[in-house]
C-alpha positions as CSV (number, residue, x, y, z in Angstrom):
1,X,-21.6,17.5,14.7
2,X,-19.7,18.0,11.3
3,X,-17.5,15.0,11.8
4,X,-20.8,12.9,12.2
5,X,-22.4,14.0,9.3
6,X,-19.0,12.9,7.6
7,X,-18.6,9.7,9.7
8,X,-22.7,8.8,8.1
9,X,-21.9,9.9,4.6
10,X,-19.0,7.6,4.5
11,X,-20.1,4.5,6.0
12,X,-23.1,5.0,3.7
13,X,-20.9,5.6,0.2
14,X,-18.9,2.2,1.2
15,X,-22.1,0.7,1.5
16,X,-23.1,2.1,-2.0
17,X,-20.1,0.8,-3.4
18,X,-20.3,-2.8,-1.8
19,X,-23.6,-3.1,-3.0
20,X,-22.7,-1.6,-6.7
21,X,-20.0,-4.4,-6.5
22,X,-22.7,-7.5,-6.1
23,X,-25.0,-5.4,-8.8
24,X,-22.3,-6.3,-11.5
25,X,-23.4,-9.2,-13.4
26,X,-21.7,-12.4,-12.9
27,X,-20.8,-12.6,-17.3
28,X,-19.0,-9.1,-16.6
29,X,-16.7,-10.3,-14.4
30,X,-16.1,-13.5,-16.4
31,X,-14.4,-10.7,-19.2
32,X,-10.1,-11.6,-19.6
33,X,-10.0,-7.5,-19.3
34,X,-11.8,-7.1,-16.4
35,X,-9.7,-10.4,-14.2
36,X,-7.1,-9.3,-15.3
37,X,-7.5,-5.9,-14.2
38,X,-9.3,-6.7,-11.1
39,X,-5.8,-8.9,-9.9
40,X,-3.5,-6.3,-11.1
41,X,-5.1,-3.1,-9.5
42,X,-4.3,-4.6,-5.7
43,X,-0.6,-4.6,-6.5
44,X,-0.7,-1.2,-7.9
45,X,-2.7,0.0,-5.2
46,X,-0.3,-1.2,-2.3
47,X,2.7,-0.3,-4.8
48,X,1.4,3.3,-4.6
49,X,0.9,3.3,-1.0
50,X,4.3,1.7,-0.4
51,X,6.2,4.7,-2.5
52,X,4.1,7.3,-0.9
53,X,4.8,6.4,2.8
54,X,8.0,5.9,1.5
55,X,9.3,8.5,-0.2
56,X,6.9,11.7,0.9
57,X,6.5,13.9,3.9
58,X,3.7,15.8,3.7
59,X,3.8,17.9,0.4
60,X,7.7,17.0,0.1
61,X,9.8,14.6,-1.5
62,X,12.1,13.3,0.9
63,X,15.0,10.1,0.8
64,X,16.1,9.0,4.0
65,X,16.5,5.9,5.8
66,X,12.9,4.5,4.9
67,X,14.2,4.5,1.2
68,X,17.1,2.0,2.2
69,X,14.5,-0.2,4.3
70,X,12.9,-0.5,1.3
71,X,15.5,-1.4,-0.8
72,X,16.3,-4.0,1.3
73,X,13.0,-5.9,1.4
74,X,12.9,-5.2,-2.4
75,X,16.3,-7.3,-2.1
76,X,15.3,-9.6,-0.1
77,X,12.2,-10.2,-2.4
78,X,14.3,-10.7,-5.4
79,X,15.3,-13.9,-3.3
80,X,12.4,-15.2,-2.5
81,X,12.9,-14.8,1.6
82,X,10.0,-15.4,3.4
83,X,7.6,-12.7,4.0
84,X,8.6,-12.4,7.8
85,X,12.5,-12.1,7.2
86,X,11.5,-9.1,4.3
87,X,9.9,-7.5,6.8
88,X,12.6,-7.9,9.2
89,X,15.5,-6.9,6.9
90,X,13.6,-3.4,6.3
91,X,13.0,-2.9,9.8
92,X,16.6,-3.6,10.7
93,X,17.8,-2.0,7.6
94,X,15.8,1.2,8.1
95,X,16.4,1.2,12.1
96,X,20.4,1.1,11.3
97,X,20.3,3.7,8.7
98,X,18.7,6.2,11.3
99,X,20.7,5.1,14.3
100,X,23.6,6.1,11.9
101,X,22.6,9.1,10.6
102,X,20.8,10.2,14.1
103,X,17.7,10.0,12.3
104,X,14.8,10.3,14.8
């Protein structure tokens, strides 16, 4: 019954914060700051997200071959590859460095 409860209160605070989001008035948002923030927080969001699937396990700092996957769609980035073949070259990247190292 707990999870429920959790499940409710959830679905309820990303309601709250949807609605707190069309509350703010329109001049607000029209504010250099505030754009400006609002298209840089994404990147920093997904940046964080990237480094910590990347480069934790659990509580614990690790570098293995995810590291190198990412290293390779960061250079594959620097020249402007399409999205598809950045993906590709951290998958193949990150699937060699483990079938070299006997990485599971």
């Amino acid at each position: 019954m707990n999870i429920w409860i959790a499940i409710g209160l959830t679905a309820v605070g990303c309601y709250a914060v949807k609605l707190i989001g069309l509350l703010i008035p329109a001049g607000a948002l029209e504010r250099p700051l505030v754009r400006r923030l609002a298209a840089l927080l994404p990147v920093a969001l997904l940046a964080a997200l990237t480094a910590q699937q990347t480069f934790a396990d659990g509580r614990v700092l690790v570098l293995d071959a995810r590291a190198a996957g990412l290293a390779a769609a960061a250079v594959a980035l620097l020249l402007r590859a399409p999205f598809l073949l950045v993906v590709a070259a951290a998958v193949v990247v990150t699937a060699g460095v483990r079938a070299m190292t006997g990485q599971g």
